[in-house]
N, C-alpha and C positions, 0 to 999 in steps of 0.2 A: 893412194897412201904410199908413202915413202917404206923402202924395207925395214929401218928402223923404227918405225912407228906403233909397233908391238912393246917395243921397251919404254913408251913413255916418255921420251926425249924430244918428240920432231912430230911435228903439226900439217897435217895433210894439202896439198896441195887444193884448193877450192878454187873454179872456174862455172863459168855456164857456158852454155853451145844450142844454136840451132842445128845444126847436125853434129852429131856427136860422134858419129862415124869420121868423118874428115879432120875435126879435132882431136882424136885418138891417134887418128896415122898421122899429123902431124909431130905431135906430143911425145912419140914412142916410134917416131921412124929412125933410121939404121943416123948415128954419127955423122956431121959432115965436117969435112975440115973448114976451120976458121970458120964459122957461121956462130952467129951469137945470139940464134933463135934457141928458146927455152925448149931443151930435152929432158923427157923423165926416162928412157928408155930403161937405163941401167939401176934407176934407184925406186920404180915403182913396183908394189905390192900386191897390190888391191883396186881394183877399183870399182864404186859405189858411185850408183845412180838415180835418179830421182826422174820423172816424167812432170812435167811442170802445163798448164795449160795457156798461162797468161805470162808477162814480164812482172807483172806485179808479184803476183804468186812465184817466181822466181826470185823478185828481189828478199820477198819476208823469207823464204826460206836459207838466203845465202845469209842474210841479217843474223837471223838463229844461227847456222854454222859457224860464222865468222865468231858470232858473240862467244859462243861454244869455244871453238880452238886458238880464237887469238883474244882472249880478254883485256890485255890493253891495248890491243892496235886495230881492234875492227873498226871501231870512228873510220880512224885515219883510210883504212884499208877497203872502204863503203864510201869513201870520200862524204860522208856523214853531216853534216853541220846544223845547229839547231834552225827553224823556219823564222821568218818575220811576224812579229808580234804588232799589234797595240796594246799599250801598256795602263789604266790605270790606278794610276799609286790612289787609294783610302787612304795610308797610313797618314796621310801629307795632312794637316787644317785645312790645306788649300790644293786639293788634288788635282795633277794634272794628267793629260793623256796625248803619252809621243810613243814612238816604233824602239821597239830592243829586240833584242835576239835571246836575251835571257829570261828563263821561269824559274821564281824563286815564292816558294811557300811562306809570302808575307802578308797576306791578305788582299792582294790584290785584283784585279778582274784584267783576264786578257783576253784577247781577241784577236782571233787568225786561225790557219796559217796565212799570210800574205805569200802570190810566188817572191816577191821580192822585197829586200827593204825601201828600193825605190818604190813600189808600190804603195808599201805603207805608209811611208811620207806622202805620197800623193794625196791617198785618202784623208789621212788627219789632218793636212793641211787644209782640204776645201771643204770636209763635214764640219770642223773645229770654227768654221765663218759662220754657222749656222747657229751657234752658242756662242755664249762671254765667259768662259773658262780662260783660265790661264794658260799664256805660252811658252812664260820664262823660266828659266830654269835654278832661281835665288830662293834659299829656304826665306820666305815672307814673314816676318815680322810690322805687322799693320802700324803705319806712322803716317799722318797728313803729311809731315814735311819729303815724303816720300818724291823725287822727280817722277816719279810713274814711267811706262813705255810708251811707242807709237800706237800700242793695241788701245791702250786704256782711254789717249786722247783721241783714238776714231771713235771709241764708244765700241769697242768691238771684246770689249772686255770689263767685266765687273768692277776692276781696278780692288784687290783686295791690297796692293802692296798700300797703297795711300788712304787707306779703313773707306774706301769707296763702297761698302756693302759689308753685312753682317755674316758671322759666320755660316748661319740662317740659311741668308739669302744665295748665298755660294752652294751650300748644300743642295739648295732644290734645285739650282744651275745642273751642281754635277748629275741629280738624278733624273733630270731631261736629258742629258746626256747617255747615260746608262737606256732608260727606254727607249730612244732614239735606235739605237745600235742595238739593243735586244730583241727588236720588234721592225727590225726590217726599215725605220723610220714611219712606222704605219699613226703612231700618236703623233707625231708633228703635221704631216701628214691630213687628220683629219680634222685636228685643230685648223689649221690654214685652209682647207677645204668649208666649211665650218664658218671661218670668219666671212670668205669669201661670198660666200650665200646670204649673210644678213646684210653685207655692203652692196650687195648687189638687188638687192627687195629692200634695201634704204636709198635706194637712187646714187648712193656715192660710187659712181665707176669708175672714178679715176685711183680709189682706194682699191675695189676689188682688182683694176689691172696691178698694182704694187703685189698684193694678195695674189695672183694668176703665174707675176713674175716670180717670186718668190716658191711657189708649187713647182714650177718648172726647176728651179737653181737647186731644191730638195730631189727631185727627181735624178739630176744630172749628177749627182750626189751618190745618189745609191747604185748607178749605172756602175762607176768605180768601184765597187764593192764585190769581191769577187763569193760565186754561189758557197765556196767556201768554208768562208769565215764567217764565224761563231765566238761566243762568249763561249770560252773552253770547258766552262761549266757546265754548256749546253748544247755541245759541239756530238750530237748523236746523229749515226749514217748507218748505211748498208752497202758495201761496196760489193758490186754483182761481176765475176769476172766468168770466163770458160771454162771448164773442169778439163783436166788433163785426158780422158774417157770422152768416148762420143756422148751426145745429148745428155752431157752434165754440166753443172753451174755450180762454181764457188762462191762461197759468201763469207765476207769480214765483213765484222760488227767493229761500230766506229762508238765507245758510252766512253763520255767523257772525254772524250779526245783520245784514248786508249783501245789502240786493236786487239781484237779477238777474233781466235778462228784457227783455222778454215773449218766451215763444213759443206759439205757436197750434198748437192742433191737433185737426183738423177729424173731427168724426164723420159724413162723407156717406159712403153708401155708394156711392153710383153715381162708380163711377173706376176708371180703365182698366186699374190694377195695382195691385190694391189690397195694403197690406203689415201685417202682424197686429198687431194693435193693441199688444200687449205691447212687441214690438219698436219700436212709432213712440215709446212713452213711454218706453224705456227711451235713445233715440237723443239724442230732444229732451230731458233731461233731463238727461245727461252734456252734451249741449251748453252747457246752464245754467251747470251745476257751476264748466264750463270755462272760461266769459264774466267779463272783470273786472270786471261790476258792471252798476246797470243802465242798461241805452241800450246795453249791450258788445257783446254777444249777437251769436255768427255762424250766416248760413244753415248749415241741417242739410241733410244729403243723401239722405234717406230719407222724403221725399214731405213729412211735419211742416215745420209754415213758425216759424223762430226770427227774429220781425221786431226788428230796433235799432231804437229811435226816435229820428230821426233831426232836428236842430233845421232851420229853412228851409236852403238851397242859400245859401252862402256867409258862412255865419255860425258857424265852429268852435266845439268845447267842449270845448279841450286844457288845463284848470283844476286836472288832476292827478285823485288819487282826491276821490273824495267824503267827508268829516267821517260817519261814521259814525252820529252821532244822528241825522243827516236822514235818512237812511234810517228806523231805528229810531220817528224821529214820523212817517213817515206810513205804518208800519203801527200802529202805535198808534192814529190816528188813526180808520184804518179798523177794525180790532179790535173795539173798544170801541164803534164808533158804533152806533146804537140803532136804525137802519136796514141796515145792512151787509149787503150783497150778495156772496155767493159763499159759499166755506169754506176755512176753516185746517186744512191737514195736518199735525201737528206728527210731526218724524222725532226719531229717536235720536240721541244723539252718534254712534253710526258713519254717519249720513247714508242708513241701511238703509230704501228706497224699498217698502211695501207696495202693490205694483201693482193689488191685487185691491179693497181697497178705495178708492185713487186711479183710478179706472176707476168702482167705485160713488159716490164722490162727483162726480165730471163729469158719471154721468146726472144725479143731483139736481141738479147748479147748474141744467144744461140744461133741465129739467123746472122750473125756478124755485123748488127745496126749498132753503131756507136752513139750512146746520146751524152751529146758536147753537153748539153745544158739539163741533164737531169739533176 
């Protein structure tokens, strides 16, 4: 803390450090001439510290402080930027679905984070072959005399601009779409699997190979898809990191696309009452559920510690709810990093908590097992 920083004027210095020793004597060593390394020697105060277990759990809590002491420039100052979406538009007669960076509360369905917006052109590009939805981007007004596009005349497309199909017919287009990407591709999937068994016990094999091929071209499909990405409606995780304390584990809850948390909960055995594990994760984890977001988090009452992060003593953070991308970039962030510590639980739209392997992934974090692909 800067010495003015009692008066309300001047906004603390915030950093992180692996050793925080060597970053201190850095920070606060004696003057040098001409050197244009950052000294606080002369104008620090205070300083306040935090024990952090993970990078993750260091980034949400600088997130919180930054959000806290520089309220228009933490974006910038977190180098912040919304994630890659799919996008699609309902509102449209004729809905289409392409990658943006923006969420806007107009009814429509998105899906991500992608790490990249190349990526999410990727994806829409070669799941988008598997449907006859639209690619162009002209609000469509249906005219026969319409010249149509290249899509319409491979047949790779409905052709609503030239009334090649009814509003109808588009519709259930877009909602094979929606299932497709809601369900893993698991409906298209069993459908083609499906055809491919009565063409194959009708003797047509030359069908079931088209049938075979096509399985495979869906397969390679969802290969691109990263574990991810979700319909953001339906975007619920557990993200399990190291607890700053020996043989403890941190938990953020991922509902909605919206972090909550932290809470901690300690695998020591030696404690005076001890209470069954099942039950501590089931207690701490309805606590989550129930927290408005993260830093919200109230004490649990069943030994499990649900800590808020809490910004310094006399500096509120009544800013309303959180913009929802921010959330969403710094799990992205972490996700996708090429170093990433901890693991991703990913739950079902019921929010349905599998204990048994939530309990096996905490020994691994604990034992320092990364799982790439949980």
């Amino acid at each position: 803390f800067p010495e003015s920083a009692g008066a309300g004027d001047s906004a603390p210095y915030l950093g992180r450090a692996v050793d925080l020793r060597r970053r201190l004597g850095r920070l606060l060593a004696g003057a040098r001439e001409h050197s244009k390394m950052l000294n606080l020697r002369h104008f620090t105060r205070r300083i306040d510290f935090q024990c952090v277990g993970s990078t993750f759990e260091a980034q949400c809590l600088l997130y919180l402080l930054n959000r806290c002491y520089y309220p228009k420039h933490y974006r910038q100052r977190l180098r912040l930027k919304p994630p890659a979406f799919l996008k699609l538009n309902l509102r449209n007669r004729f809905p289409r679905c392409y990658p943006t960076r923006r969420l806007a509360n107009d009814g429509s369905l998105y899906y991500g984070p992608f790490p990249s917006h190349v990526a999410a052109e990727r994806f829409a590009a070669k799941f988008l072959d598997l449907f006859q939805i639209r690619r162009c981007t002209e609000n469509l007004e249906p005219n026969p005399s319409h010249p149509g596009c290249i899509y319409s005349q491979m047949r790779m497309c409905l052709a609503p601009c030239l009334a090649g199909c009814t509003d109808e017919e588009y519709q259930q287009e877009v909602a094979r779409v929606v299932a497709f990407v809601d369900n893993e591709g698991q409906p298209l999937i069993r459908a083609l699997e499906a055809e491919r068994t009565r063409a194959a016990q009708s003797l047509e094999f030359e069908q079931a190979a088209r049938l075979h091929r096509r399985l495979e071209e869906v397969r390679e499909v969802l290969r691109l898809k990263p574990g991810l990405v979700r319909n953001l409606r339906h975007l619920h995780a557990v993200v399990i990191v190291r607890g700053a304390d020996e043989k403890s584990v941190l938990f953020f809850r991922v509902s909605r696309g919206e972090l909550r948390g932290p809470a901690t909960l300690t695998f020591d055995e030696n404690v005076p009452s001890p209470v069954p594990l099942d039950q501590q994760l089931h207690a701490l984890l309805d606590s989550l559920a129930a927290s408005p977001g993260l830093g919200g988090a109230a004490a649990a009452k069943t030994g499990t510690q649900v800590r808020a992060y809490s910004p310094v003593p006399g500096r509120g953070s009544e800013a309303g709810e959180l913009p929802p991308w921010e959330h969403l970039s710094l799990l992205a962030r972490w996700y996708y990093s090429s170093f990433r510590q901890g693991a991703l639980l990913m739950l079902p739209a019921s929010e349905e908590i599998p204990h048994a392997r939530l309990i096996r992934l905490c020994r691994k974090v604990l034992a320092g097992e990364v799982e790439r692909s949980a």
